[in-house]
N, C-alpha and C positions, 0 to 999 in steps of 0.2 A: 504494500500500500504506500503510496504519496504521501509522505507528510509536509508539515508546511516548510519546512526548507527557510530560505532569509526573507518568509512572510512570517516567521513566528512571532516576534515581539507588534508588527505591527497590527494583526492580529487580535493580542492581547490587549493593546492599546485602545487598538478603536473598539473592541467590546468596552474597557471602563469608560471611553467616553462617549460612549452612548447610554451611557445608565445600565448595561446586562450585566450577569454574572462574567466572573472574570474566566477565561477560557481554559478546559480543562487542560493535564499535564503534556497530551500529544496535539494542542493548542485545537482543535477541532473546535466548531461551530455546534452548538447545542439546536436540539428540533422544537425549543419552545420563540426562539429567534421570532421576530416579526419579518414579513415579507419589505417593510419599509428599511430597516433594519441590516437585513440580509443585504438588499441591495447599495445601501450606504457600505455596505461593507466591501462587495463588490468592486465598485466605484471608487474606491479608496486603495486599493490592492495596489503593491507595487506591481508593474510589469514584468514578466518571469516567473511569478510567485502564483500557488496553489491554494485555492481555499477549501480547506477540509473541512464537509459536511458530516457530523455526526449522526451515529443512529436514532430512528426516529423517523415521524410523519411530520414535514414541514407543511402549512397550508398556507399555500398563495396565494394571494389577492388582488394580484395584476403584474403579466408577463414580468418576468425577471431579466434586465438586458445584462449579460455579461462583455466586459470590454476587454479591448484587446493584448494579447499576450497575458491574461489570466486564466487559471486554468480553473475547473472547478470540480470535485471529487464529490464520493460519499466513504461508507464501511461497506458498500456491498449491494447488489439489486437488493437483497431479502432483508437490509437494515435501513438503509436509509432509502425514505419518498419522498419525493416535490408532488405535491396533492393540489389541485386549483380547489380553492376554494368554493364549498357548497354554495350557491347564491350570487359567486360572481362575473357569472356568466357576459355578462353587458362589459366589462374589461378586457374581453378575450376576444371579442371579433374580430377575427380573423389574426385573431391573435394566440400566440404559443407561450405556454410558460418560461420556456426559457428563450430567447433572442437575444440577436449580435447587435452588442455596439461596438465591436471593432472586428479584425480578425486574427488569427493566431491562434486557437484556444479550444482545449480537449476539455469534454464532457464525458465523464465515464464514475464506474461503480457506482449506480445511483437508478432508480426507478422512478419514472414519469408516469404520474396516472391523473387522467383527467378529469376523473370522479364522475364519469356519465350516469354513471348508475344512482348516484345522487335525486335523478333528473328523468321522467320517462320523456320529456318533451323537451329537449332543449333548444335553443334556437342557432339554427344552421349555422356553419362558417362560422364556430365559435370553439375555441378551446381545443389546440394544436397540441403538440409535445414538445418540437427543439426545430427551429429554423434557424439553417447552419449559413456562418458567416464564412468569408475569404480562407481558407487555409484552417478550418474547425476537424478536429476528429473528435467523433462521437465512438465512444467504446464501450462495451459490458456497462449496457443502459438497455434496462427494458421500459418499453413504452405499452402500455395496457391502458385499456375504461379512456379513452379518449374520443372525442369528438369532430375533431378535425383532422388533418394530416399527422401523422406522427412526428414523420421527418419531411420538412421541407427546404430541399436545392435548388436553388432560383438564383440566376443571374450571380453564381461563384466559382471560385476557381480552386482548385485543390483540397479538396473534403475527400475525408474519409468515413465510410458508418463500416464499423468495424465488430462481430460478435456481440451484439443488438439482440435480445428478445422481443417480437410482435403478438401478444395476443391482447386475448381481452375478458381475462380471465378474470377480471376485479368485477365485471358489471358486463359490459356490453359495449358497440363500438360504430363510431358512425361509419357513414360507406365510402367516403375518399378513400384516396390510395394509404398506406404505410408510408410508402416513401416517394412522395410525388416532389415536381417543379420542374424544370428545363431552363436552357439559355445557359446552360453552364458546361462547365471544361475542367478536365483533368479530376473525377471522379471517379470513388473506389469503395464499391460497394462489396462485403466481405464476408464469410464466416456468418451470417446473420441466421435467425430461425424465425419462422413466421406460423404461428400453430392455427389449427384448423377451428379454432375461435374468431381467428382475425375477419376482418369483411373489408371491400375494395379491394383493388390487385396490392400484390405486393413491393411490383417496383414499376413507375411511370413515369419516363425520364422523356421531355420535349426539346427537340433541337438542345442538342449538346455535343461535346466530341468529346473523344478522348476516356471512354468510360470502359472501368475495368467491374464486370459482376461474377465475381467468383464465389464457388463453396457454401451459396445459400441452401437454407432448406427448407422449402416451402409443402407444409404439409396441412390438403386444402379439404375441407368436411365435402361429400360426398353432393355433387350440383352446384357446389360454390366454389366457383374457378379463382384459383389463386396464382394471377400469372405475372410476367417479366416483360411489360412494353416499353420500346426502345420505337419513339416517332420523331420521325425525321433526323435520327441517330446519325452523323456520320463520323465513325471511326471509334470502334466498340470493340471488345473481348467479351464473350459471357462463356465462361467455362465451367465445369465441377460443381456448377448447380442439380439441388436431387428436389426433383417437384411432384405433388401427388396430385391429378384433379386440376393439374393447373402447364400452362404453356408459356412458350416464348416467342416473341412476335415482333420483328424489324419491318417498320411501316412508314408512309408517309405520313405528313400531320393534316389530310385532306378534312378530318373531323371537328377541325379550329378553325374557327375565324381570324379575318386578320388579312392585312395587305403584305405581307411577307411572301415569296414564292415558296409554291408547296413544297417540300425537300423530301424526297426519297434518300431511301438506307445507302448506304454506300460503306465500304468497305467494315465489316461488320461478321467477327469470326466469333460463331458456334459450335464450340467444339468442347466436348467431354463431358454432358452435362444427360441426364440419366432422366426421364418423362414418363408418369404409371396415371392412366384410366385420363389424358386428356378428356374436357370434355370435346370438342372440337379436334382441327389440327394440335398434334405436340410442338411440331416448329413450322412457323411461318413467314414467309417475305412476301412483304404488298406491296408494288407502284399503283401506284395513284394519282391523280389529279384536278383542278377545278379551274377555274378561270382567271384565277393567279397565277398562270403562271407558273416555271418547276424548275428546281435544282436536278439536276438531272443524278441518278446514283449508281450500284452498281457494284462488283467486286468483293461481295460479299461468301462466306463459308460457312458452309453446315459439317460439318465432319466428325469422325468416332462420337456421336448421338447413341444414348438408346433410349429406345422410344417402346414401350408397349401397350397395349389396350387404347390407344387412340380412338374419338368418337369418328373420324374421318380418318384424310391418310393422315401418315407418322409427321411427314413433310410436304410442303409445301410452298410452288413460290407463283406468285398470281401478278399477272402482269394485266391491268385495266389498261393503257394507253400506251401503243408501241414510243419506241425511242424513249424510257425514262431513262434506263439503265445504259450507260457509256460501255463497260466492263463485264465480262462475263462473271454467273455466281459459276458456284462449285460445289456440289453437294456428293459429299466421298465419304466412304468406308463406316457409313452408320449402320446400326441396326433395329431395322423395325420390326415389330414380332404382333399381329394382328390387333393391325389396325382394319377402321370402317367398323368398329365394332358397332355404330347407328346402322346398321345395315340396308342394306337398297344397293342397285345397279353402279348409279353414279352420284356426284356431286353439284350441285348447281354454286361453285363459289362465291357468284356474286360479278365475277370477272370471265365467264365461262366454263360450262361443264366438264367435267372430267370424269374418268371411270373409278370403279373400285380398286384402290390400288394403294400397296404403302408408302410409295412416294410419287408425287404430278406436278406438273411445269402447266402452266396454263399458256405459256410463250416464251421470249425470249433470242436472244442471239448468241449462240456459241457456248451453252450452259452446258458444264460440263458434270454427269452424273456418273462417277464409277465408282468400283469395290463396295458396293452398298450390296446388303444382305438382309433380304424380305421374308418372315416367314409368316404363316397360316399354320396354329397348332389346332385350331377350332373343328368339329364335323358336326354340320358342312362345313368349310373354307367361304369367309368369305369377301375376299378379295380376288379378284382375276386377274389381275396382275401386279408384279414386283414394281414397275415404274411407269407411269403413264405420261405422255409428253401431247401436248396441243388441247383443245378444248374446241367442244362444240359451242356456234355462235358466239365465236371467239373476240377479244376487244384489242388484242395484240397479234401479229404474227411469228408465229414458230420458226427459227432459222439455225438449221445446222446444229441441231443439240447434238451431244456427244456421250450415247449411251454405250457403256461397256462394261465388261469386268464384272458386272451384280449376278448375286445369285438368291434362289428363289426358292421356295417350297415348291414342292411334286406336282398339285393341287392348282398351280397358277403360270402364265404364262412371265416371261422374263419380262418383256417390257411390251408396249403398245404407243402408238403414233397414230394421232388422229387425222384421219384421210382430210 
């Protein structure tokens, strides 16, 4: 554990002259503290310095700003809580308990709970968990019972959410994402768990670059998809993610308003990450577009995936409007083990139909599909084929895909191309 290092005497200080008790021997912050209090305290921190929350329920009564190059601790998720305050909901719109007044600064050992369950009716866009600032890591911080975003990344640059607990296991939980916002760069989403309590996807990041999502494990109650969208993403890693009930999906941001041009995924590697009982596609790439206009994308990878029990195919990449994508994708050496578990012939994606099959291109230029390994353990089988390429009443055209190398169960054909 942190201790307060060359914040101790200052510390001590500014508890006597605030009128509190003097701070105990390993100078920690007491949970009878006032929210006013705390953040005098805060505010007063030298730069460099940690302030150590004691065990305990602290109740807040209006966002907490933490400034920059101060770090802020507790004893532990299971000892110390930042509680919002019952009743003061009208302080938190759109407001987070804890927010940046500078950047620099790690939030960890500490539990965020937003007290929903206080509340059967609270009133929306109210009562957040931690909106992270310039350069913030957030570590072994469970966020539960909250009402708005957990974690919100907007418009920053180098954040980390690092071995995070998501549920909402205190009370209940509104339907934002976990961890939503966009416009930001050089994030690193880690190690986190998101249990089948939580409600909204569990990561929804908008126009950003530069994002690493590794090692998560999203484990989503059975019709409540808990998934990993990446809009208008260009230039992602998501790896070593294990998801139940829940998917990953590089798209454009055609669902947002806004004079921006639309941006499709563009270079955007999915690779090593393990997908059981999708409801839908397990992995997916959308071009898109609207009358804004478009970043054009491209160059993206699906690779060593496993994918089982999918409601459709395992994989998927849907091209609505030819010419989004500059760059061929690449979808190599995954394994889908039956998918189209919604059963029917084919698929109407939205972008054009496709067959039953565990992996489909709805178009495209030069998409390269090999060493993929499709299987049908079901009887009947039902998939009819290992990879399907083109689509009926198609919105893009098919050119030159490059299927090889896959293998198939007994049961189904290797691959199929739409006349």
């Amino acid at each position: 554990m942190r201790r307060m290092a060359t914040l101790g005497a200052s510390i001590t200080i500014g508890l006597l002259g605030m009128g509190l008790a003097p701070a105990a021997a390993d100078d920690t912050v007491p949970s009878t503290t006032s929210t006013a209090d705390l953040q005098k305290l805060l505010t007063s921190a030298a730069p460099g310095s940690t302030v150590q929350l004691g065990a305990g329920t602290f109740t807040v009564t209006k966002p907490l700003k933490v400034p920059a190059n101060v770090n802020l601790t507790g004893a532990g998720t299971a000892q110390t809580t930042l509680q919002l305050a019952t009743g003061a909901w009208s302080a938190f719109s759109y407001g987070f308990v804890l927010m940046p007044a500078g950047g620099n600064v790690t939030i960890s050992n500490l539990t965020v709970d937003g007290n929903r369950s206080s509340n059967p009716t609270p009133p929306s866009n109210s009562g957040g968990g931690i909106k992270l600032g310039n350069g913030w890591n957030v570590t072994n911080v469970r966020l539960t019972n909250l009402n708005y975003f957990k974690v919100w990344i907007h418009q920053v640059t180098g954040v980390t959410v690092r071995n995070c607990q998501f549920d909402a296991l205190a009370g209940t939980s509104g339907n934002e994402d976990n961890i939503g916002g966009g416009r930001s760069a050089n994030v690193t989403i880690a190690g986190n768990t998101f249990d089948a309590t939580t409600r909204g996807n569990a990561i929804d990041l908008l126009r950003s670059t530069n994002l690493t999502v590794t090692d998560n494990v999203l484990a989503a109650a059975p019709g409540l998809e808990r998934s990993i969208y990446l809009e208008a993403v260009q230039g992602a890693v998501v790896s070593g993610n294990t998801l139940t009930n829940g998917s990953i999906t590089a798209k454009s941001d055609k669902s947002y308003s806004g004079t921006d041009a639309n941006t499709m995924p563009a270079n955007i590697r999915i690779t090593g990450n393990t997908i059981t009982s999708a409801v839908s596609q397990g992995i997916g790439i959308v071009y898109d577009t609207d009358a804004r206009g478009s970043v054009p994308g491209g160059g993206n990878e699906v690779s060593n995936n496993v994918i089982n029990g999918s409601g459709r195919s395992g994989i998927v990449i849907i091209h609505c409007t030819p010419g989004l994508a500059t760059a061929a994708d690449r979808i190599t050496d995954n394994s889908v083990t039956d998918a189209f578990g919604k059963g029917g012939t084919s698929w109407g994606t939205g972008c054009g139909t496709v067959q039953a099959s565990g992996i489909a291109i709805t178009a495209g230029t030069n998409t390269v599909i090999t060493g993929n390994a499709v299987r049908d353990t079901r009887s009947p089988a039902l998939m009819a084929y290992g990879i399907w390429a083109g689509s009926k009443n198609a919105k893009a055209p098919l050119v030159n895909p490059v299927i090889s190398g896959n293998t198939v169960s007994p049961t189904m054909k290797v691959s199929g191309i739409q006349a």
